[in-house]
N, C-alpha and C positions, 0 to 999 in steps of 0.2 A: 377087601379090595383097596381101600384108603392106605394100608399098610402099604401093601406091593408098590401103589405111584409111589409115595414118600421114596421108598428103597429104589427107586427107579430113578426119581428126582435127584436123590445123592450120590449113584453113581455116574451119573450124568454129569452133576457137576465138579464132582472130582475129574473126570477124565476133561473135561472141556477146561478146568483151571488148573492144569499141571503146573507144575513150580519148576524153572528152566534146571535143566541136570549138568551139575561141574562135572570136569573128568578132565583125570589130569595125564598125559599122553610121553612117550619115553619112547625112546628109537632110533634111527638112523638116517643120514641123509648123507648122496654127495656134496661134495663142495665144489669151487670152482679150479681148484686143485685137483680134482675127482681122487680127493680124499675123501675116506668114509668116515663122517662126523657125526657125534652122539649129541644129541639133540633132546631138549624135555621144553613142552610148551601148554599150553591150557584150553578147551575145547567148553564150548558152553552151548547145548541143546537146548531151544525153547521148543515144546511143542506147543504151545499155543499158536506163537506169530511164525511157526514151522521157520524156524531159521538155526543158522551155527554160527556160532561167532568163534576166529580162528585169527589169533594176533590184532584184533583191531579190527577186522574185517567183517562184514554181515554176509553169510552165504546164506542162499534160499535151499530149502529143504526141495526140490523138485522130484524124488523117488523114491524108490528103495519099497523095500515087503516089510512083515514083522523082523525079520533076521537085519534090517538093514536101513539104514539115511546113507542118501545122495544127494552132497548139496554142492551149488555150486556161486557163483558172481557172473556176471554178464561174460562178455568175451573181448577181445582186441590184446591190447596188453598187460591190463589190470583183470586178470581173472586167475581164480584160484577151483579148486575143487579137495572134495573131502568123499571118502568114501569109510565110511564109521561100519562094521560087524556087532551090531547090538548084544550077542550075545558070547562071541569071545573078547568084544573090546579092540580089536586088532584094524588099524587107520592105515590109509595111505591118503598123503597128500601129496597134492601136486599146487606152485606156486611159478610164478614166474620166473623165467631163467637168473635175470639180474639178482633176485635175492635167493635164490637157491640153483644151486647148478642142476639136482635130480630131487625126484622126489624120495619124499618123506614116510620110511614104513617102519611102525611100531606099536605099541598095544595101549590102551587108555584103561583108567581102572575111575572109580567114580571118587570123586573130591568132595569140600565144602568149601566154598566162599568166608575167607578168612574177615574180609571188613563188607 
């Protein structure tokens, strides 16, 4: 019985102290040209503090199922959103009009944090 808690206790705290997940993202986006611009940028999942960090930005993890994160930033004119496909990797982002003219769709593959 002592066994089982132990093995119950470590997976418990592995799941509860994940280590934030790099992934590094390539795709397309309009410009404001509504030229279609290739685009590579860096996406950092924490599931502990359920956040995405996307250019500098903290989005709160608000949804999604096993298949999926939905996160997003408050709203007005500083908000952004991410919709992550956990299991094909495949993102669209959407950002404010001034720094991107449409949104952002391409696929993330898992990185490692260089420094």
């Amino acid at each position: 019985m002592r066994t089982i808690i132990a093995i119950a206790m470590v997976l418990a705290a592995c799941v509860a102290n994940a280590a934030p997940i790099y992934l590094s993202c390539s795709g397309d986006r309009w410009d404001e040209e509504k030229s279609l611009v290739h685009d590579t940028f860096s996406l950092v999942v924490d599931p502990d503090s359920r956040t995405v960090t996307h250019q500098g930005w903290t989005l709160k993890i608000y949804g999604g199922d096993v298949g999926e994160i939905l996160a997003s930033t408050g709203g007005g004119r500083n908000w952004r959103f991410v919709h992550l496909d956990r299991v094909t990797g495949e993102v669209r982002v959407s950002v404010p009009f001034r720094e991107h003219a449409g949104g952002f769709e391409g696929t993330c593959k898992p990185d490692q944090k260089l420094f």
